[in-house]
C-alpha positions, -999 to +999 in steps of 0.1 A: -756+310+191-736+274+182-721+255+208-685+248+202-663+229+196-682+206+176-678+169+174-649+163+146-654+132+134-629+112+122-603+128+096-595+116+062-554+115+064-544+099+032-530+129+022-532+169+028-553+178+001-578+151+010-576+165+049-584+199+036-613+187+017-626+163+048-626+197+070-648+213+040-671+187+037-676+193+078-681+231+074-696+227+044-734+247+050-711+275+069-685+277+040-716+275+014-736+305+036-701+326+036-695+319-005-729+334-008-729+361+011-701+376-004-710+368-040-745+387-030-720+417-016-700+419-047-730+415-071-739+450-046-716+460-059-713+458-094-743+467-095-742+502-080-712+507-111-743+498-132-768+518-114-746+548-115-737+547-149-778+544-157-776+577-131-751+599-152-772+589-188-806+596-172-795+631-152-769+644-172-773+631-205-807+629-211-818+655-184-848+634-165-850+644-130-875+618-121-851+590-137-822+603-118-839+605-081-850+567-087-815+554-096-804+570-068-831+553-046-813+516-062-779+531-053-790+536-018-809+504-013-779+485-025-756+505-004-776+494+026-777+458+014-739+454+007-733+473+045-756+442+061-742+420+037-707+429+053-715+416+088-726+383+077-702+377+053-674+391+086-691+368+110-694+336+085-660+342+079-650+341+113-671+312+121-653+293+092-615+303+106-624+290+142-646+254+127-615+249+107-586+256+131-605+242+162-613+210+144-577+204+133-572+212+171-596+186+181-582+160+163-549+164+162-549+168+199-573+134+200-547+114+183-515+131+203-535+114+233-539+082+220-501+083+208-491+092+246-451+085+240-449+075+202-455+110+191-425+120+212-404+096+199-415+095+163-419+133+159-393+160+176-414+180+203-404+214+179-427+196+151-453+192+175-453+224+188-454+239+155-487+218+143-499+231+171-493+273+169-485+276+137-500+254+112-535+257+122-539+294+116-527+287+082-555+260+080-580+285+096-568+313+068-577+293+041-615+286+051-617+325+059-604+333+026-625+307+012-658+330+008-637+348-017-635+320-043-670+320-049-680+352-043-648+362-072-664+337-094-699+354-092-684+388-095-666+379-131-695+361-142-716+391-134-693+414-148-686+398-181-725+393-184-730+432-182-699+439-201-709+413-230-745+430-228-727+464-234-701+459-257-689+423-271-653+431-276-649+444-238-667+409-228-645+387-247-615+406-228-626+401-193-633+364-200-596+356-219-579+378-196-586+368-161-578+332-169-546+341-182-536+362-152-543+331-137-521+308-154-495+336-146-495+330-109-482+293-108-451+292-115-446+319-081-470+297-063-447+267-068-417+287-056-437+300-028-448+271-017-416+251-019-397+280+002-425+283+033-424+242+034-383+248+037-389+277+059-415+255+081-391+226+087-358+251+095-388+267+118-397+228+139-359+223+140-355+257+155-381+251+180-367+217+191-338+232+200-353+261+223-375+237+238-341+210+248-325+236+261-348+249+284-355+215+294-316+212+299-305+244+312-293+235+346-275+208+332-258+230+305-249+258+332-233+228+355-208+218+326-206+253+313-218+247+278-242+278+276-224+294+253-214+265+226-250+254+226-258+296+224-238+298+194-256+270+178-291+283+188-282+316+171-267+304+141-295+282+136-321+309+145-304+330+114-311+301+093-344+305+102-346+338+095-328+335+056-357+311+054-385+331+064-368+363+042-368+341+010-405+335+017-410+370+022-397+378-012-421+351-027-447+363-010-437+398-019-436+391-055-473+375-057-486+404-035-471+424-064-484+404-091-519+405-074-518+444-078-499+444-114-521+420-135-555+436-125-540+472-127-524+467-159-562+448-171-581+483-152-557+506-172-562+486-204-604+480-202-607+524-190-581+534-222-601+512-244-634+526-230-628+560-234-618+555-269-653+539-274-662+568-256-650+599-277-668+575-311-700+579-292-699+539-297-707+540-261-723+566-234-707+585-207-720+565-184-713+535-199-681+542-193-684+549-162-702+518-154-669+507-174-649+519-151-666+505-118-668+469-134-632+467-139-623+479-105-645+451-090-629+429-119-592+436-102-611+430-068-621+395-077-594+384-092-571+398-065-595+373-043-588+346-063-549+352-062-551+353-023-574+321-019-545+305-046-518+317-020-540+309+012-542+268-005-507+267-011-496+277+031-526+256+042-513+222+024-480+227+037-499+231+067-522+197+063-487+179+053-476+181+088-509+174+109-516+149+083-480+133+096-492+133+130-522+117+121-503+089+103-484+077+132-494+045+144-493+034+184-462+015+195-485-004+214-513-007+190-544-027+203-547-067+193-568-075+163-587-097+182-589-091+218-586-116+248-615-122+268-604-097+298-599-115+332-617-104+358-602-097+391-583-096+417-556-106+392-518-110+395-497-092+372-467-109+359-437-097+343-420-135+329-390-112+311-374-100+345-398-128+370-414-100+390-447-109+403-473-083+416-495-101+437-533-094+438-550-073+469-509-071+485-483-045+482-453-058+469-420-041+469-394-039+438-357-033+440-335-023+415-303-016+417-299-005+385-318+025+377-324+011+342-341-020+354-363-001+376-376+015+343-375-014+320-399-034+347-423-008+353-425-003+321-435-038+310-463-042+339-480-009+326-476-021+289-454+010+278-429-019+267-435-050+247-409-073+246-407-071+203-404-027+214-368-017+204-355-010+237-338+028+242-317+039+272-342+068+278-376+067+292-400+069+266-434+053+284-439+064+313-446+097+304-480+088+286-508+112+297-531+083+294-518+070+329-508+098+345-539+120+343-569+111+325-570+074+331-589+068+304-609+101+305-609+096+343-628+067+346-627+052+379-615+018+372-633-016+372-637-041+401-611-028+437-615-059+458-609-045+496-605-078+508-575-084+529-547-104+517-537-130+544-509-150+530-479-155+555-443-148+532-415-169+543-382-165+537-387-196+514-414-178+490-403-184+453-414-172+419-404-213+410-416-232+383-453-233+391-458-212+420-453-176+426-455-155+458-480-161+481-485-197+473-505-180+439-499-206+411-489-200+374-494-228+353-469-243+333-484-235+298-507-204+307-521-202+268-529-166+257-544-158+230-512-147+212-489-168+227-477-194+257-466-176+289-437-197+303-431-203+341-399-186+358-371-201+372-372-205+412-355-176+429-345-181+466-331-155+498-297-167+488-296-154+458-296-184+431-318-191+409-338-223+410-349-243+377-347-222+352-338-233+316-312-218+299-302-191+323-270-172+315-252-150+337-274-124+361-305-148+359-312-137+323-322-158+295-329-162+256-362-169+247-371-185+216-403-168+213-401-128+221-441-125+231-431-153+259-417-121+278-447-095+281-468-090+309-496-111+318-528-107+343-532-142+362-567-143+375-567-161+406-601-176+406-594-199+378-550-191+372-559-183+331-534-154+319-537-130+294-509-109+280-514-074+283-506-071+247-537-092+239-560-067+258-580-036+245-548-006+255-576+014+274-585-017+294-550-016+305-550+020+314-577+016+331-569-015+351-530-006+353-514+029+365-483+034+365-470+066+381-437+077+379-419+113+387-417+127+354-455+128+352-477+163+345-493+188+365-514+206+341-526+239+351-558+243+367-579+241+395-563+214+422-594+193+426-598+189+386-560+180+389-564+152+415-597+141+404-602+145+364-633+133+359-648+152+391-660+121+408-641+125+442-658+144+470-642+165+493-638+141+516-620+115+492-593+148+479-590+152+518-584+109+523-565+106+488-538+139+500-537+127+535-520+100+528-495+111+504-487+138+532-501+166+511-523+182+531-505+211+544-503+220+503-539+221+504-538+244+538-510+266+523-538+282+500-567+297+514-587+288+481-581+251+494-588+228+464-598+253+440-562+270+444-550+270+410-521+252+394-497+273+372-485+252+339-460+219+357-472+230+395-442+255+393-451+273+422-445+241+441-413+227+452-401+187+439-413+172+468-446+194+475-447+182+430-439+142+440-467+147+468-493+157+445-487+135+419-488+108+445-523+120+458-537+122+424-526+087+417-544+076+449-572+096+443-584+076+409-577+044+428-565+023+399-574-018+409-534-023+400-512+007+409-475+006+404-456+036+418-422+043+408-400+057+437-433+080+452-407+098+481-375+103+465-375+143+466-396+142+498-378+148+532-377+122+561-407+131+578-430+134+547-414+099+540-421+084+569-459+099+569-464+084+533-450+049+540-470+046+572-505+056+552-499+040+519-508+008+530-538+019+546-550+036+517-541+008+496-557-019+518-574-048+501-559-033+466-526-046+442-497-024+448-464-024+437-434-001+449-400+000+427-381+020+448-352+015+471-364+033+498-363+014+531-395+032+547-413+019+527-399-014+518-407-022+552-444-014+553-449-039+520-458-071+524-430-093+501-397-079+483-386-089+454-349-082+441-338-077+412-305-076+396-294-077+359-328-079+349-341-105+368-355-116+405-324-127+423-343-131+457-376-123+474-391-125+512-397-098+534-380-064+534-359-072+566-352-109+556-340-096+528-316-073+547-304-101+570-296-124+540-294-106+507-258-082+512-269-068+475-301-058+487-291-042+523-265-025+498-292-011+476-317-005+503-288+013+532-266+029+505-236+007+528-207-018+517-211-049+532-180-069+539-189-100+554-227-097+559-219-070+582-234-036+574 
């Protein structure tokens, strides 16, 4: 018995064909073991046509019992062989359909993790969906049906050996005709193949469609546009169906061809025969033999016609996971990586000021949702500042920080040490000194770049010395690489972009974890801890403080309750709750959690802003939310407005001098400085 799935390897995607041949060269000893196989069943069978015919000229031509029982002995030996030879040849074939489909799985599903995002955005989620039901059984049909090319090419060499060996004229037909009946199928295989490639894009579209508006279907109930989008889905879904009709026809006119050619050849080779026959030019059971060569003559070539077909679906097929293979990283990794900083290590943001200070828990607010996104975004490196910038949230959905982290690798160094820094209501992010006293030097050289300092932001709201700023505290930059992140290490203040990093050193080091992350069916405990390396007690620790416990209690099965697909069986906040304990539980050294108890009620809020801090002791947090539990359990606030820190201090000095902030924070008006 193999163990599967077997290591891929790494595809060739230059093009389909060159994909399909890569997965051959894989599989190549199983499709080489299923080719012969069946080329040793169909030489069984050709042979018991010749065996038989030798039968009906030993017993009723030339009368010789003893003859006639021994031919029957070969018929029955080969009988038996071509009934074993059937089993193998079923079993290789299977064997090749799953190697073939299960490797395309493998590495298709490889790269859509690396991608995280960028598939998303570069291919609509119908096309992926597709690749992934629908394309690989046609890839997996091919390699089944391969056994039959070789095993067809045996048979008509066999048979025009024999029928060259019996009468020349009947050779020299087999050998021109088959090759002609050939040439006859291309043209349908071009049409057939240009309608399923139409038919598979109509097929994506369609599926992109169903998939946004289940993903949309409160929204479209609340503006009552059910039935306009209805009406599209349905006259799109005919279209779909025209599509997969015209292929039906195509396929229905090679499926006749396949039986017409070879029937019309049968027909021709048995008239011609018994002709030969009735001039005694040949026996009776030459003819016969005839007569059973010819049908496994139609056989074969009826096995070359479907392997023809069978290539033509599995390169339309290879064209699209070929496309997904293509697709480069938005993010890719730097040529030449920095030497990686070791910790504890601020992370900066220069493009909006924000400063995550090491082994503390800093607080972010936002007014503007948008912001909110567009910062977290740059600290975990799902944004670089040359990234076109979108009004949607295309990063922080990667699986790669959500789930896995990095295959669920705990990550490096998580200093405990307590932070001790006292935050006035002075603190700036000013030209050479950050929160916390922690310095950024003036010309922090990266390997890729300079990171500039940031203008001084005070409580009152103005900004400090910063060059060039323009209305809201945001400025042009002359050099676009001056605005992404950076890790300051504190021992010795060097910075390195995050861009200039290996990307799964920066999963690893950095999580960001935001509400639209995944719950993937499953046991709970491989949920919260992927990699298994959290015992009891740390699930128990991690979902105590994220107030998740009585989750764990609702189920008798405790952690090994099982997750349906999205933790559907769980309301948003019980969701928010256990994404926050999974988040905890791989204890990231930088973690950056984006509004953790917005669909949480009051209690559960309270509970989670009184044990975060705990649980994060000693470790770099950062909060972007506007909650004011938790605000008030961090140890420095920074504001932001328009894109930029607009004042920082703690979360109640903030309140008594900030009125944009205690609006944020209290959802009030201030008129004043009264709330």
């Amino acid at each position: 018995m193999r163990s599967l799935p077997q290591p891929p390897g790494t595809p060739d995607h230059r093009s389909p064909d060159r994909f399909l041949f890569w997965l051959a060269r894989r599989s190549w000893p199983s499709l080489a073991w299923a080719g012969l196989v069946n080329g040793g069943y169909w030489t069984c069978v050709i042979l018991v046509s010749a065996a038989l015919g030798a039968a009906v000229d030993a017993g009723f031509t030339d009368g010789d019992t003893s003859t006639l029982t021994r031919w029957f002995g070969v018929l029955a030996a080969l009988a038996l062989t071509a009934a074993a030879l059937v089993v193998l040849g079923h079993r290789a074939n299977c064997f090749n359909w799953y190697t073939s489909a299960y490797r395309t799985v493998q590495v298709v599903t490889e790269r859509s993790v690396r991608l995280g995002p960028t598939l998303t955005r570069r291919l609509p989620s119908g096309e992926v969906v597709a690749v992934g039901t629908d394309d690989i059984n046609r890839v997996g049909d091919l390699y089944e049906s391969s056994s039959s090319l070789p095993g067809s090419v045996i048979s008509i060499a066999v048979i025009s050996t024999l029928m060259l060996a019996s009468h020349v004229t009947l050779g020299l037909v087999v050998l021109v005709s088959v090759p002609l009946m050939l040439v006859g199928m291309v043209p349908l295989l071009r049409v057939f193949s240009r309608l399923q490639e139409h038919h598979r894009d109509r097929q994506a579209e369609l599926t992109t469609r169903s998939t946004d508006l289940v993903a949309g279907l409160r929204v479209l109930r609340g503006v009552g546009g059910e039935r306009t989008v209805g009406e599209r889905y349905t006259a799109e879904s005919q279209r779909v169906r025209a599509a997969g009709v015209r292929v039906g026809w195509a396929d229905a006119a090679l499926q006749s061809v396949r039986e017409l050619l070879p029937g019309l050849l049968l027909v021709g080779i048995v008239w011609y025969g018994a002709r030969l026959a009735l001039s005694e030019e040949i026996s009776v059971g030459q003819l016969v033999a005839f007569y059973g060569y010819t049908g496994g003559l139609a056989t074969a070539v009826r096995g070359l016609m479907r392997a023809a077909s069978a290539y033509v679906s599995a390169r339309v097929a290879a064209s699209r996971v070929v496309r997904v293979l293509r697709l480069a990283h938005d993010h890719p990794d730097p040529e030449f990586p920095a030497a990686e900083p070791a910790g504890p290590c601020d992370l900066h943001d220069p493009a909006s000021g924000v400063t995550i200070t090491a082994q503390r828990t800093t607080g972010v607010v936002c007014p503007d949702p948008t912001d909110a996104t567009a910062v977290a975004e740059r600290l975990g490196r799902y944004r670089d500042s040359t990234a076109p910038t979108t009004g949607t949230d295309p990063g922080l959905t990667d699986p790669e920080s959500h789930t896995a982290l990095a295959n669920g690798t705990a990550p490096g160094d998580n200093p405990h040490s307590e932070g001790s820094t006292d935050l006035g209501a002075n603190t700036n992010l000013g030209n050479s000194t950050g929160p916390e006293g922690t310095t950024l030097p003036e010309s922090c050289s990266g390997p890729g770049g300079n990171v500039s300092p940031e203008s001084s932001t005070g409580l009152d709201g103005h900004t400090g010395s910063g060059n060039g700023t323009g209305p809201g505290g945001s400025r042009e930059r002359e050099n676009d690489s001056d605005a992404d992140a950076v890790l300051v290490e504190r021992a010795t203040n060097r910075a390195v972009r995050l861009r200039d990093l290996p990307r799964d050193r920066v999963r690893e080091r950095i999580l960001v974890a935001t509400n639209s992350a995944h719950l993937f069916s499953g046991r709970l405990r491989d949920e919260l801890s992927p990699d298994s390396g959290l015992s009891d007690d740390g699930l128990a620790r991690a979902v105590r403080a994220a107030n998740a416990d009585d989750i764990v209690r609702q189920s008798p099965a405790g952690f090994d309750a099982v997750l349906t697909e999205r933790g559907r069986e769980y309301s948003g906040g019980q969701q928010q709750r256990l994404r926050l304990a999974r988040a905890l539980a791989l204890d990231p050294e930088i973690l950056v959690l984006v509004e953790p108890a917005s669909a949480v009620d009051a209690h559960s809020e309270a509970a989670i802003a009184e044990a975060l801090p705990v649980e994060r002791a000693g470790r770099t947090t950062a909060l972007v939310t506007t909650s004011p539990l938790l605000l008030d359990r961090t140890d420095h606030v920074q504001f932001v407005e328009r894109g930029r820190v607009v004042a920082q201090g703690t979360h109640r000095e903030l309140l008594a001098a900030v009125p944009g902030y205690a609006e944020t924070v209290l959802r009030t008006v201030t008129t004043g400085g009264n709330r």
